[in-house]
Structure formats: C-alpha cells, structure tokens
Biopython code that builds the backbone (N, CA, C, O; Angstrom):
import numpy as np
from Bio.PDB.StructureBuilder import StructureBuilder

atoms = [
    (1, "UNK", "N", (-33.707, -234.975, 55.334)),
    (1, "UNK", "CA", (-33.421, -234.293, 56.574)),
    (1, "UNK", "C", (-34.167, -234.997, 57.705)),
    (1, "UNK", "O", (-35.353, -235.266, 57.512)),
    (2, "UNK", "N", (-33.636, -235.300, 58.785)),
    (2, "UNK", "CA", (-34.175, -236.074, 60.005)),
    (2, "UNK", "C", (-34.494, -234.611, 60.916)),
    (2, "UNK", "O", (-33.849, -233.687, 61.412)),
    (3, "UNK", "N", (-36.051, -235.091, 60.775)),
    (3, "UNK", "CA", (-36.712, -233.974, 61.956)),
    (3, "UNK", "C", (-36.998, -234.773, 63.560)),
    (3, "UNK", "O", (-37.527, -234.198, 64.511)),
    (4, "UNK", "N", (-36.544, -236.107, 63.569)),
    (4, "UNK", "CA", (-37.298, -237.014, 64.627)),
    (4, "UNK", "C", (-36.665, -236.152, 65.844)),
    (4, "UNK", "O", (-36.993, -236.984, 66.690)),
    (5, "UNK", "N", (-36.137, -235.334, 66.469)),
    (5, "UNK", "CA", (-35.884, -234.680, 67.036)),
    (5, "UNK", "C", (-36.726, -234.324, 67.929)),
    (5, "UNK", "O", (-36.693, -234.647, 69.117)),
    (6, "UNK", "N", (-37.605, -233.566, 67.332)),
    (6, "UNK", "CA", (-38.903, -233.045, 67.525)),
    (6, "UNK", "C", (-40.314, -234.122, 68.592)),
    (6, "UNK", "O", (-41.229, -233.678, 69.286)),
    (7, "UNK", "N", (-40.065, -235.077, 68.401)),
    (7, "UNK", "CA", (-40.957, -236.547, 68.514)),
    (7, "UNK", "C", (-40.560, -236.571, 70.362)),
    (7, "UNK", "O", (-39.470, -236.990, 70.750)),
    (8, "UNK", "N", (-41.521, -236.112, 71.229)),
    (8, "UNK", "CA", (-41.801, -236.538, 72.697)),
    (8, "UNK", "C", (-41.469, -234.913, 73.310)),
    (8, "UNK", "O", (-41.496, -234.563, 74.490)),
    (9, "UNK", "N", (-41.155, -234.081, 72.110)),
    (9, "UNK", "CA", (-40.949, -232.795, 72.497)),
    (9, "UNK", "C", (-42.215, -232.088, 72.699)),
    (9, "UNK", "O", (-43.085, -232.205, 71.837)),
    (10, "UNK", "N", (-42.389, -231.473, 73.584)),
    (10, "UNK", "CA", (-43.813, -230.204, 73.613)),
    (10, "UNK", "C", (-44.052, -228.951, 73.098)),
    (10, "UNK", "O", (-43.364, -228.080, 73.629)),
    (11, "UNK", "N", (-44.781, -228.586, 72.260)),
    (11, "UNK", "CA", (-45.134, -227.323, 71.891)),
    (11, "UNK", "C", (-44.965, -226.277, 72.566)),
    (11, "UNK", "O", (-45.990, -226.001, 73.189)),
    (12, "UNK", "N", (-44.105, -225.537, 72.736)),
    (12, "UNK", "CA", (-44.004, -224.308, 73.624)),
    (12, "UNK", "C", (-44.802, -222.775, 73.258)),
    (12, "UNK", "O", (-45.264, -221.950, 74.046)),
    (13, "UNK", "N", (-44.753, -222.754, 71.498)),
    (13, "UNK", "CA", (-44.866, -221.694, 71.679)),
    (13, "UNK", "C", (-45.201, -221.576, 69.653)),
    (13, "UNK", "O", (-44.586, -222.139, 68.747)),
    (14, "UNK", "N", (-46.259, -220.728, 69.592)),
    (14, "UNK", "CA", (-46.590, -220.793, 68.263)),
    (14, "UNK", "C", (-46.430, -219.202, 67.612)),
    (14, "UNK", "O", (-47.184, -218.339, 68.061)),
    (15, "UNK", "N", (-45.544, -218.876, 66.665)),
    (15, "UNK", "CA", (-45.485, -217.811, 66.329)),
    (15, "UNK", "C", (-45.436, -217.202, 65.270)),
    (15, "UNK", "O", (-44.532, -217.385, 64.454)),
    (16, "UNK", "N", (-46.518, -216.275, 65.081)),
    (16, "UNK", "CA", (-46.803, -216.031, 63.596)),
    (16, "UNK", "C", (-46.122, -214.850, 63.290)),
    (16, "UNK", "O", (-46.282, -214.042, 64.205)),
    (17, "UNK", "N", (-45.357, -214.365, 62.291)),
    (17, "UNK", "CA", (-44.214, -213.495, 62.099)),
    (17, "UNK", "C", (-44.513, -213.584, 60.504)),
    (17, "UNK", "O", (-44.271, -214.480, 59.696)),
    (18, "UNK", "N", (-45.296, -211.972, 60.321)),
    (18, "UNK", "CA", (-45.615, -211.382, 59.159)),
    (18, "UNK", "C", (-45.992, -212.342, 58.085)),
    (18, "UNK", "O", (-47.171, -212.040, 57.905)),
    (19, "UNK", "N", (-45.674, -213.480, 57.115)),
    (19, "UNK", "CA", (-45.526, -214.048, 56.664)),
    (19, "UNK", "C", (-44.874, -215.744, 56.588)),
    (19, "UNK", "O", (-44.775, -216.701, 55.820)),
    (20, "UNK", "N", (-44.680, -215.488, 57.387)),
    (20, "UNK", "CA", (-43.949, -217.141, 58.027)),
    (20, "UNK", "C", (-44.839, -217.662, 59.721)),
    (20, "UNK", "O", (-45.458, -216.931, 60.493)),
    (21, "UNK", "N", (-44.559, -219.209, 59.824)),
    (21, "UNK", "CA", (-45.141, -219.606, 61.373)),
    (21, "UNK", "C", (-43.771, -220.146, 61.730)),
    (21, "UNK", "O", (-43.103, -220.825, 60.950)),
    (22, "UNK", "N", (-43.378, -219.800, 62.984)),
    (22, "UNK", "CA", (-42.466, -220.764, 63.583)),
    (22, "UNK", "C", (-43.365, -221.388, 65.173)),
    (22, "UNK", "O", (-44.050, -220.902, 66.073)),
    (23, "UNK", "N", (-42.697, -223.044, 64.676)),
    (23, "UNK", "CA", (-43.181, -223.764, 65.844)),
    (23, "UNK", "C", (-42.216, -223.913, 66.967)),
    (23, "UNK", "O", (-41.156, -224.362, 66.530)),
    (24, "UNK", "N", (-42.192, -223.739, 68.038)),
    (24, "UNK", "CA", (-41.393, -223.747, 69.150)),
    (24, "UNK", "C", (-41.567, -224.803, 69.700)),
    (24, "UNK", "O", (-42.679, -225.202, 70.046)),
    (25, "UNK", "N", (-40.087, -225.665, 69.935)),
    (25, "UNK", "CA", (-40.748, -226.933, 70.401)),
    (25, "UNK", "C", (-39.451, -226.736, 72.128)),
    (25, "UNK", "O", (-38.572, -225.876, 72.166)),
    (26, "UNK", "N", (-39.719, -227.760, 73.306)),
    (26, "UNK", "CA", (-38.330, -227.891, 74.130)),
    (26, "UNK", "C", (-37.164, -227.115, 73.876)),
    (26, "UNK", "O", (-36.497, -226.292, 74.504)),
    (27, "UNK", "N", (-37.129, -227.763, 72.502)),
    (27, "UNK", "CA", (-35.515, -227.319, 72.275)),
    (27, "UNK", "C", (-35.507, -226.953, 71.025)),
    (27, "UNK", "O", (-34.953, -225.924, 70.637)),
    (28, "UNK", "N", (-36.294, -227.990, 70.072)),
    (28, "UNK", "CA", (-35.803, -227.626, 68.419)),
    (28, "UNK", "C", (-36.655, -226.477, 67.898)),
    (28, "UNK", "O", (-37.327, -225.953, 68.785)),
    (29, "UNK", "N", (-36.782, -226.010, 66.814)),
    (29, "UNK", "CA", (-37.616, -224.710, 66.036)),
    (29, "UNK", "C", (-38.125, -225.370, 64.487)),
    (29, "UNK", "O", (-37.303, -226.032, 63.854)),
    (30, "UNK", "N", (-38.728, -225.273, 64.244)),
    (30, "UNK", "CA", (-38.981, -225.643, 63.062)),
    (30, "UNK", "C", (-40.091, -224.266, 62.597)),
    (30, "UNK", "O", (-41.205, -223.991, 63.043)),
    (31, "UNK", "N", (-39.308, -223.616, 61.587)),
    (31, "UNK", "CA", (-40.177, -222.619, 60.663)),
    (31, "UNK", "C", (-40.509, -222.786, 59.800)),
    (31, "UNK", "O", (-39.838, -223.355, 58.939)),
    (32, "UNK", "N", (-42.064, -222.240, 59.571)),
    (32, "UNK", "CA", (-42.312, -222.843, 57.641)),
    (32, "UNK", "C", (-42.821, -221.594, 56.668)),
    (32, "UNK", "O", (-43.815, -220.874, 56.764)),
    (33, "UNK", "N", (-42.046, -221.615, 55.969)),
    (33, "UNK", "CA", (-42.684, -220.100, 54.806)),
    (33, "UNK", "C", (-43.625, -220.400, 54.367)),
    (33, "UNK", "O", (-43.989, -219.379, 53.785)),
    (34, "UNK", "N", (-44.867, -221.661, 54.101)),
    (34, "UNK", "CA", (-45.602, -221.624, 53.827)),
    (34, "UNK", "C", (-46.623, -222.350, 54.961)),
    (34, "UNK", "O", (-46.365, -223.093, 55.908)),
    (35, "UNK", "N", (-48.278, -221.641, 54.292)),
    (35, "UNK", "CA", (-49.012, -222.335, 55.968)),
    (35, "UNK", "C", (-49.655, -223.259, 55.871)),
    (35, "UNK", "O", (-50.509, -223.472, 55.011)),
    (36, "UNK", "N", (-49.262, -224.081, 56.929)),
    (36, "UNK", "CA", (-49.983, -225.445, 57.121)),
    (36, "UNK", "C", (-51.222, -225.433, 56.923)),
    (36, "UNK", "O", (-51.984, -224.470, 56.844)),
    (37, "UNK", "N", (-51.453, -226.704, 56.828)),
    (37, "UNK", "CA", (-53.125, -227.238, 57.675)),
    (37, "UNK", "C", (-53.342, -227.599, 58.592)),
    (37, "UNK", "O", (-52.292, -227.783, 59.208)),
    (38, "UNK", "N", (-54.490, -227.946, 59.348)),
    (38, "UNK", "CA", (-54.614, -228.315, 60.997)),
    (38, "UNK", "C", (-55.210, -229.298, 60.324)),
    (38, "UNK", "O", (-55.680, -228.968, 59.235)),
    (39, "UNK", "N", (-55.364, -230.719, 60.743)),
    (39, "UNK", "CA", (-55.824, -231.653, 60.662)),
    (39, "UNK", "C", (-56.621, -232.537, 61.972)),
    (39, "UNK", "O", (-56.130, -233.451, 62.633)),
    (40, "UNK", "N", (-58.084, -231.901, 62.103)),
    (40, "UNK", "CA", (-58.523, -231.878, 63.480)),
    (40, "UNK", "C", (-58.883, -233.535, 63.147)),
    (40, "UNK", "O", (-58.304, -234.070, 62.201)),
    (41, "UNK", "N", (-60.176, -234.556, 64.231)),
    (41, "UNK", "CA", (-60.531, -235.673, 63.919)),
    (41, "UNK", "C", (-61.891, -235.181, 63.054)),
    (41, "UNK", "O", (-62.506, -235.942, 62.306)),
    (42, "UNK", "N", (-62.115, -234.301, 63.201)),
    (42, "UNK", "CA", (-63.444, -234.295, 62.215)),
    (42, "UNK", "C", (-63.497, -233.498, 61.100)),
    (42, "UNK", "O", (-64.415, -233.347, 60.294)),
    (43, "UNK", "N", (-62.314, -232.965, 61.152)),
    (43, "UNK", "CA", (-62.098, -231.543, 59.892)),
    (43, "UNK", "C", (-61.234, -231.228, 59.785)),
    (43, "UNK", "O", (-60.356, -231.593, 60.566)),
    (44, "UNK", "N", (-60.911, -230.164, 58.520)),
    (44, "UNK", "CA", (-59.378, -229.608, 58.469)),
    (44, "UNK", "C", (-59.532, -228.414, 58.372)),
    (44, "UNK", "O", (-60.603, -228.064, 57.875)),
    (45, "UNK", "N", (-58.322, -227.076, 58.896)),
    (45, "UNK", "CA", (-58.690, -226.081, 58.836)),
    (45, "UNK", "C", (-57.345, -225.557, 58.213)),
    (45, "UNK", "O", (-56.198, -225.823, 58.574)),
    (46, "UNK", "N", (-57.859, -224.575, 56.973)),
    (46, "UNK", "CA", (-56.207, -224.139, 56.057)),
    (46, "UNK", "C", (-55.895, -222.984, 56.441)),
    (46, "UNK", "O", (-56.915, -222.601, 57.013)),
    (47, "UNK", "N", (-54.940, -221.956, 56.516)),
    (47, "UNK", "CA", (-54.593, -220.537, 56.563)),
    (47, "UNK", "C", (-56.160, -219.542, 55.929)),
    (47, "UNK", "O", (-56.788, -219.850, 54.917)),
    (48, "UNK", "N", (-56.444, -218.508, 56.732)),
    (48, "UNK", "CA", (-57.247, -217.557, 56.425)),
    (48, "UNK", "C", (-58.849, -218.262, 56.714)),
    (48, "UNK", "O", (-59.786, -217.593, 56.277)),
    (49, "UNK", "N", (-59.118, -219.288, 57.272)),
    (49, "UNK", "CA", (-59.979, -219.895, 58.080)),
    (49, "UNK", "C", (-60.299, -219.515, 58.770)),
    (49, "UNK", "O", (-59.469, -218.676, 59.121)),
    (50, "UNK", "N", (-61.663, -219.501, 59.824)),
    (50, "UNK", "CA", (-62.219, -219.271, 60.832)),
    (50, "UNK", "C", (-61.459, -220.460, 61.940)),
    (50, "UNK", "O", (-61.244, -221.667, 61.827)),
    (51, "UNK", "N", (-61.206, -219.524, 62.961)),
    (51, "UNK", "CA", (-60.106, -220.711, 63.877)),
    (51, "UNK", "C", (-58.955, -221.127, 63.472)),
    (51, "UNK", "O", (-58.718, -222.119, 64.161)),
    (52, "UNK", "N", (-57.988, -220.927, 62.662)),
    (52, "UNK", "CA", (-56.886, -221.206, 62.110)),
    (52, "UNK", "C", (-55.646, -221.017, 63.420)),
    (52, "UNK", "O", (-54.803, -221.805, 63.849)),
    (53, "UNK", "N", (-56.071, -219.287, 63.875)),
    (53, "UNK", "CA", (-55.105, -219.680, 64.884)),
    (53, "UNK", "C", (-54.986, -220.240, 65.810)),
    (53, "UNK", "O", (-53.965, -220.566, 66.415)),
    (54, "UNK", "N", (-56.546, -220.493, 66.120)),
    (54, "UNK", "CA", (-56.993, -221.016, 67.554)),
    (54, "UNK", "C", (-56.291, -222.372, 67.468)),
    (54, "UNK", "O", (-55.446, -222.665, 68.313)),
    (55, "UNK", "N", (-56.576, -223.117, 66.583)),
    (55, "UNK", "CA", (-56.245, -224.640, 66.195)),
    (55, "UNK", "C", (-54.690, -224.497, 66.402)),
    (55, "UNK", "O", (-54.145, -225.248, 67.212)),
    (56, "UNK", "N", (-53.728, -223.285, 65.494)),
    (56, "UNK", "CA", (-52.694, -224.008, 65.944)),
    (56, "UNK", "C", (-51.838, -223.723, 67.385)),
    (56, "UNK", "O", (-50.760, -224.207, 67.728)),
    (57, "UNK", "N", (-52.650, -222.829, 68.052)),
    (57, "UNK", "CA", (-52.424, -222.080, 69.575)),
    (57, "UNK", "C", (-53.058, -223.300, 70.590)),
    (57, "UNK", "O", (-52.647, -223.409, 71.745)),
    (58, "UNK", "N", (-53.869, -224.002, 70.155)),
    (58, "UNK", "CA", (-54.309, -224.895, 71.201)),
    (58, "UNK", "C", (-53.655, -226.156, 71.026)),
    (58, "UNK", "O", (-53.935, -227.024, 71.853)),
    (59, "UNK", "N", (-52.783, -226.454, 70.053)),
    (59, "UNK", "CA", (-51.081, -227.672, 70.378)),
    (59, "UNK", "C", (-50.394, -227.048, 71.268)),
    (59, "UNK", "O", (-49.596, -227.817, 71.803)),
    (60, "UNK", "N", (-50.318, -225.379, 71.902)),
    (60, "UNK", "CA", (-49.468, -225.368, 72.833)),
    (60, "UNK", "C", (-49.797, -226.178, 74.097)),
    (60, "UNK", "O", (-50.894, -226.122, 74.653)),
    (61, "UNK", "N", (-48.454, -227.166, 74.635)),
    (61, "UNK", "CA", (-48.471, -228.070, 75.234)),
    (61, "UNK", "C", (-48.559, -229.219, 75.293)),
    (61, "UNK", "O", (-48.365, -229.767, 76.378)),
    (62, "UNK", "N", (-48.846, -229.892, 74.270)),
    (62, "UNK", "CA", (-49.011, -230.848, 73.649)),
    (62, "UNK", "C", (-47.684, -231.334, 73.073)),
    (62, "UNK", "O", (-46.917, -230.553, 72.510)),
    (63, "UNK", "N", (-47.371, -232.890, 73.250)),
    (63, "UNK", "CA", (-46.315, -233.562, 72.678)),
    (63, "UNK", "C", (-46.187, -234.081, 71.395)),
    (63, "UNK", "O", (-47.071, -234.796, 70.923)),
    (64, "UNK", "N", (-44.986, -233.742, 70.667)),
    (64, "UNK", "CA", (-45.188, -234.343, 69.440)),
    (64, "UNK", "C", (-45.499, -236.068, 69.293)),
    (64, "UNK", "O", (-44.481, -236.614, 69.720)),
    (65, "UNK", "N", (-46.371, -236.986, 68.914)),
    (65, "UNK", "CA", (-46.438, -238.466, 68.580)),
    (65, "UNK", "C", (-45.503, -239.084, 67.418)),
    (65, "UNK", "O", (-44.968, -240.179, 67.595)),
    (66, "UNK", "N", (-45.317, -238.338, 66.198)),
    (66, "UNK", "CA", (-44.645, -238.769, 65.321)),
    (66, "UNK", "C", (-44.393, -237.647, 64.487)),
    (66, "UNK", "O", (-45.379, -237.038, 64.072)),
    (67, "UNK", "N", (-42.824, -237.106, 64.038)),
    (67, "UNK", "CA", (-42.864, -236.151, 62.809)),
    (67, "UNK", "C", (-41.755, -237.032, 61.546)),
    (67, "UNK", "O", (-40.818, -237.830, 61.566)),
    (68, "UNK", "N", (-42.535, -236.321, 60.587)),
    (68, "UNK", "CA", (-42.346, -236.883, 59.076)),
    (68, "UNK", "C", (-42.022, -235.346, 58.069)),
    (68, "UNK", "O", (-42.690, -234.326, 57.903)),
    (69, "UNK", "N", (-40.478, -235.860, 57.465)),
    (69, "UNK", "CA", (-39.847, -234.966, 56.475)),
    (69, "UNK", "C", (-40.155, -235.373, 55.248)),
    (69, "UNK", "O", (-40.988, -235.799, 56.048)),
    (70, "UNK", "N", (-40.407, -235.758, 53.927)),
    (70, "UNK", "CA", (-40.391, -236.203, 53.120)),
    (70, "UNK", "C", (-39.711, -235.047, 52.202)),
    (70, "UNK", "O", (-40.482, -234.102, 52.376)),
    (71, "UNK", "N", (-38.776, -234.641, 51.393)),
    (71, "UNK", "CA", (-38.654, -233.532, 51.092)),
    (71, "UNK", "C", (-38.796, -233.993, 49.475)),
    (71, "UNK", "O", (-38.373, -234.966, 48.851)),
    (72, "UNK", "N", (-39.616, -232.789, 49.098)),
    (72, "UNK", "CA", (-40.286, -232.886, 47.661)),
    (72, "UNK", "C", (-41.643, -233.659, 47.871)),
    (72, "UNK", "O", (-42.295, -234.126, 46.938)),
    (73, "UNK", "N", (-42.002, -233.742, 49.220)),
    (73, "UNK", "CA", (-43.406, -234.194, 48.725)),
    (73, "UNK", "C", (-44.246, -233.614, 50.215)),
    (73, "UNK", "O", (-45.266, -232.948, 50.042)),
    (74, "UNK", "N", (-43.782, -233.891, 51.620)),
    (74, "UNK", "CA", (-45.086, -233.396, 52.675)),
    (74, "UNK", "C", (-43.977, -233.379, 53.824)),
    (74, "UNK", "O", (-42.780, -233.624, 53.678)),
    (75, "UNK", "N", (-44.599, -233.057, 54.918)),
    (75, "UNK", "CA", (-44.391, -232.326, 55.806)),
    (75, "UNK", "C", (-45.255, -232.759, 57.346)),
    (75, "UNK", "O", (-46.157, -231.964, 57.611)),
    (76, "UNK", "N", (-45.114, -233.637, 58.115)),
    (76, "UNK", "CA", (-46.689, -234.231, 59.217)),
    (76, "UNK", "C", (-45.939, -234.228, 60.106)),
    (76, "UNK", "O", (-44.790, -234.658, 60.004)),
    (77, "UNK", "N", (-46.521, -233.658, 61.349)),
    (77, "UNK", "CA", (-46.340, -233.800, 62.946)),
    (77, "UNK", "C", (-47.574, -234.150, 63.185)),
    (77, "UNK", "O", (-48.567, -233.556, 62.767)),
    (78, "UNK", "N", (-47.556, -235.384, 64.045)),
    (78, "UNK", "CA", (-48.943, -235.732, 64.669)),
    (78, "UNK", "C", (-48.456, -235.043, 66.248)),
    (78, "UNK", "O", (-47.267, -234.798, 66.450)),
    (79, "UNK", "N", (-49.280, -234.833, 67.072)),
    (79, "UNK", "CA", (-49.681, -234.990, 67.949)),
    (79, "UNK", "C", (-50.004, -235.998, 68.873)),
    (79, "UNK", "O", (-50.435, -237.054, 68.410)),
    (80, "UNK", "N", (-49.843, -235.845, 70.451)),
    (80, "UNK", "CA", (-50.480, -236.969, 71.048)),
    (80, "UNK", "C", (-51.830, -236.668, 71.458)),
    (80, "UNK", "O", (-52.348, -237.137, 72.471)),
    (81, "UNK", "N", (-52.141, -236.227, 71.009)),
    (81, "UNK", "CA", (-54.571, -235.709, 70.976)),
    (81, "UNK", "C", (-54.879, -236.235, 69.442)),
    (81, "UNK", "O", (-56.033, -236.515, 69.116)),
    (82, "UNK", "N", (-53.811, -236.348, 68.552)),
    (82, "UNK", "CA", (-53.688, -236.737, 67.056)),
    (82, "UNK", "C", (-54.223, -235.512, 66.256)),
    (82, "UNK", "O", (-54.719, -235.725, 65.149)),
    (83, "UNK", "N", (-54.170, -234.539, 66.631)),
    (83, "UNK", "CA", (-54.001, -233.788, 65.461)),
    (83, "UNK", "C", (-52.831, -233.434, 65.343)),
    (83, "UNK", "O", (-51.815, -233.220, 66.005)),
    (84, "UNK", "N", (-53.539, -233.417, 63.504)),
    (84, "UNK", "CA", (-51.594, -233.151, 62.880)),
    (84, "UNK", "C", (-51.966, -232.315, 62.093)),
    (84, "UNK", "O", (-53.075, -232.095, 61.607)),
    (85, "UNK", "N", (-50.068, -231.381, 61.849)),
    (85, "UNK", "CA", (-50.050, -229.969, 61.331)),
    (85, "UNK", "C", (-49.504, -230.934, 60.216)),
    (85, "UNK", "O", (-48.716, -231.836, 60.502)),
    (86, "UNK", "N", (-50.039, -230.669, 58.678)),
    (86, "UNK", "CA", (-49.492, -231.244, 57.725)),
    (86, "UNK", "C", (-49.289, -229.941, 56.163)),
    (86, "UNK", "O", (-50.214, -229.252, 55.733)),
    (87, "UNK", "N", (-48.521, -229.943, 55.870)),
    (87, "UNK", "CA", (-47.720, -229.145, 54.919)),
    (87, "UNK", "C", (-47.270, -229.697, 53.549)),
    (87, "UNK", "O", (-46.351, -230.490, 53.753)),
    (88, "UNK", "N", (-47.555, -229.592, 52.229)),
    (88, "UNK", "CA", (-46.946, -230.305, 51.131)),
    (88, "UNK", "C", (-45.786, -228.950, 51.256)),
    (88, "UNK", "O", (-45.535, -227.839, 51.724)),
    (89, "UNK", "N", (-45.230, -230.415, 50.175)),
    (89, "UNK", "CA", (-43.817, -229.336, 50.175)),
    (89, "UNK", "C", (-43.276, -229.905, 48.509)),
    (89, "UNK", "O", (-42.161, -229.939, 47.989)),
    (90, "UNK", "N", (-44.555, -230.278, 48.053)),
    (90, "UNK", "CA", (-44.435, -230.609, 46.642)),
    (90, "UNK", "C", (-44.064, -229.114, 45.717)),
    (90, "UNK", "O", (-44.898, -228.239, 45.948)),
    (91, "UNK", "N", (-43.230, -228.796, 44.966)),
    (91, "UNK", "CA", (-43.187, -227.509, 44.123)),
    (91, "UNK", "C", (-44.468, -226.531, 44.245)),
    (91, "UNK", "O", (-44.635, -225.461, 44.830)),
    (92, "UNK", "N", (-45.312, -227.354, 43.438)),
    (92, "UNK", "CA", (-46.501, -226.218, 43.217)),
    (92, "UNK", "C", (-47.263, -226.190, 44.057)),
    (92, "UNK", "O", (-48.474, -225.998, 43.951)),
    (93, "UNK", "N", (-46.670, -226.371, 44.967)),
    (93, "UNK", "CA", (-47.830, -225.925, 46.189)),
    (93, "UNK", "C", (-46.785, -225.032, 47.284)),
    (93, "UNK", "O", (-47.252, -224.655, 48.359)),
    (94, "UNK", "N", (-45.842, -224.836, 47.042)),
    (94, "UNK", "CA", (-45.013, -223.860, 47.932)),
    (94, "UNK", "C", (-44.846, -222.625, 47.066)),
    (94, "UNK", "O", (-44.804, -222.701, 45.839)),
    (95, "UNK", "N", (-44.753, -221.493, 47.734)),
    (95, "UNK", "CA", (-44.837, -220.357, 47.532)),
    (95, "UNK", "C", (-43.226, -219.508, 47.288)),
    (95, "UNK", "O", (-43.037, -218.296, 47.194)),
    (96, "UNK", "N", (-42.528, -220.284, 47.248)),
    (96, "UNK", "CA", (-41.022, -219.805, 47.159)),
    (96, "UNK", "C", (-39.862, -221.549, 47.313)),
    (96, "UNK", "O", (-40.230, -222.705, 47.520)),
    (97, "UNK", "N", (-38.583, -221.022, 47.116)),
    (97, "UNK", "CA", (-38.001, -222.115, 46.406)),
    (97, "UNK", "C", (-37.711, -223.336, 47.978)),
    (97, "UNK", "O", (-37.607, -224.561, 47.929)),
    (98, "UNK", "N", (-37.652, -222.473, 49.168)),
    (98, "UNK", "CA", (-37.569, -223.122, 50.647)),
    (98, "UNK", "C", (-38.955, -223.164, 51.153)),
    (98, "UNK", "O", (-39.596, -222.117, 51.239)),
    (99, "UNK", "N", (-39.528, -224.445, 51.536)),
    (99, "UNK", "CA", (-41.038, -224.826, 52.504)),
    (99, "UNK", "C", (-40.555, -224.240, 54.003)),
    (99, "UNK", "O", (-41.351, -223.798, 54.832)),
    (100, "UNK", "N", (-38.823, -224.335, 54.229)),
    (100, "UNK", "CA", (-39.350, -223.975, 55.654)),
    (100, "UNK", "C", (-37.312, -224.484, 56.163)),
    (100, "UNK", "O", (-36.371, -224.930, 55.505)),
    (101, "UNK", "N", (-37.502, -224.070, 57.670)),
    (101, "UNK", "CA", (-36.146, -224.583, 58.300)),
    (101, "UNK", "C", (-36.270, -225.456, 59.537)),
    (101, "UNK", "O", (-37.326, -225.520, 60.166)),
    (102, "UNK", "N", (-35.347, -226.024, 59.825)),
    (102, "UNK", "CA", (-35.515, -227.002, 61.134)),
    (102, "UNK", "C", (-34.218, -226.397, 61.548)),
    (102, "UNK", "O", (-33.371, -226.137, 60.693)),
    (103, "UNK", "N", (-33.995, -226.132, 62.959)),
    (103, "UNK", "CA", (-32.704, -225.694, 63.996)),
    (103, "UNK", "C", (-33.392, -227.357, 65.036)),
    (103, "UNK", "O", (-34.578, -227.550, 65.300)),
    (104, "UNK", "N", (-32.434, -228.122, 65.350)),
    (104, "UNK", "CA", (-32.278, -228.928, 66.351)),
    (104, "UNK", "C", (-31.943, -228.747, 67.562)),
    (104, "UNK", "O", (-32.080, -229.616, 68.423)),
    (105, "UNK", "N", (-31.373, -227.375, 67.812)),
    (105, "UNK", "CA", (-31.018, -226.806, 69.017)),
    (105, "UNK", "C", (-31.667, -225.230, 69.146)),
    (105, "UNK", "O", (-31.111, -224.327, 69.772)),
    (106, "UNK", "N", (-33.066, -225.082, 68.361)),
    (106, "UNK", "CA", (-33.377, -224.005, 68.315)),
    (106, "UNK", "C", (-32.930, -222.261, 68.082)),
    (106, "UNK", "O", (-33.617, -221.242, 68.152)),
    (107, "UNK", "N", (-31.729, -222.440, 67.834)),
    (107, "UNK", "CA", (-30.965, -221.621, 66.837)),
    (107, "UNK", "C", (-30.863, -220.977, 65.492)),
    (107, "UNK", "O", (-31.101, -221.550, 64.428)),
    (108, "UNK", "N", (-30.573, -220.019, 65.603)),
    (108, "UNK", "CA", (-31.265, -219.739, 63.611)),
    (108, "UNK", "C", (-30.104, -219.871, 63.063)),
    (108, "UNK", "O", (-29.942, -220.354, 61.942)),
    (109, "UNK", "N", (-28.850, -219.297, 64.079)),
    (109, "UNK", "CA", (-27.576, -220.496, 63.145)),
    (109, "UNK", "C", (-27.417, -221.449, 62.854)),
    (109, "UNK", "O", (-26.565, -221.644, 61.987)),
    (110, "UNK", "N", (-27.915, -222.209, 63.240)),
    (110, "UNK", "CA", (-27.705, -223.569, 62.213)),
    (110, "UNK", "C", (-28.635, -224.483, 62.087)),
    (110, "UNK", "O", (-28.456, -225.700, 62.129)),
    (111, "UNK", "N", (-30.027, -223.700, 61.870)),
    (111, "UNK", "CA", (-31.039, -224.436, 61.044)),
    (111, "UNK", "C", (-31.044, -224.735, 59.763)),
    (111, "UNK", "O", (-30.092, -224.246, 59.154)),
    (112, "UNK", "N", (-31.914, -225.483, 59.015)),
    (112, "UNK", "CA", (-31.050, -226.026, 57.631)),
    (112, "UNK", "C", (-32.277, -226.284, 56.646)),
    (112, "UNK", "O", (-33.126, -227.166, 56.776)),
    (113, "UNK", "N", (-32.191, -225.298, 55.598)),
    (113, "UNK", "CA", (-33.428, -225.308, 55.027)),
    (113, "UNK", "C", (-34.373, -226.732, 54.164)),
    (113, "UNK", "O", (-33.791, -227.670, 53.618)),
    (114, "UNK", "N", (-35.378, -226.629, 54.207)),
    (114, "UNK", "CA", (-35.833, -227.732, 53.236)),
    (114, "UNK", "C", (-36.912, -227.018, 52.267)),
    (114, "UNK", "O", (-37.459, -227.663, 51.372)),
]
sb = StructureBuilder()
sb.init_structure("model")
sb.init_model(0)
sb.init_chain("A")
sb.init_seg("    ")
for serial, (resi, resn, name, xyz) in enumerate(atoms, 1):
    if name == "N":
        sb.init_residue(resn, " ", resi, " ")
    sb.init_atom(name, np.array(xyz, "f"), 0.0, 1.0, " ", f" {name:<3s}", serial, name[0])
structure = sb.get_structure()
C-alpha cells in the first residue's frame, strides 16, 4: 500500500478515540488500532507512558519528511524535527487481524485497511 501521500503534508490533528489513534494529516487520515511509539532524538516513548500524549500532540503542525508502509513488518513517519511515529505491524505484535487504515482523501469511505 503506498502511503507517500502523506510526505510534505502537516499534522493537523491527533485523535485518540477509545481504543484506536487517528492521525489527521491536510488531507489524508491514517488510523491505527494499535499504539505507536514516539521516537524522540534521545528516547522513545510507548502507549501508557509518562508524556505519550504530549509527544504525539506536539507533531501537531509539523510536516511529514518521509512515510514508510511495509506491510507484515513496520509502519515509520518521520517528521521534519525527525521524530518518528513508528508501529510494527509484524503479527505478534498487533492486537487484532488489521494494524490500521489509510483514506488518501481523508474519508472513511474509502480508506483501505493494512
């Protein structure tokens, strides 16, 4: 699945919904059923962390530098500050049989699971 979509787009809007995060980007959406990591320059911070949300509330505004699908294995948006939200999406590390959806036009009709 081609997420490059996403790549020079800005973070609009970070939203945590019961069990799932959706990232709001310009235009595209990308949701993930399972939760990332923040990948700061000096540390990483996982779900249920001290600062977890802060980390991923303070990419709002920020442009994507590079995003990466690999499906069956990870999941990376860098940033242009370079932190990156990174996600396996290897089996045993996801929590159900979908890691997540991408909409290219920010739509939940026709986002497309991975």
């Amino acid at each position: 699945m081609d997420i490059s979509g996403i790549v020079g787009e800005e973070l609009v809007a970070v939203e945590f919904v019961q069990d799932y995060l959706q990232l709001r980007f310009d235009t595209p959406l990308l949701t993930l059923y399972s939760w990332p990591h923040v990948l700061l320059s000096e540390f990483s911070i996982a779900y249920g962390e001290p600062e977890y949300r802060n980390a991923l509330c303070s990419l709002i505004g920020e442009k994507v530098e590079e995003a990466t699908l690999e499906v069956g294995d990870s999941l990376t948006l860098k940033f242009e500050n370079d932190t990156v939200i990174a996600l396996s999406l290897r089996e045993e590390d996801l929590d159900g049989p979908e890691a997540g959806a991408y909409s290219p036009t920010g739509s939940v009709a026709d986002q497309m699971e991975f």
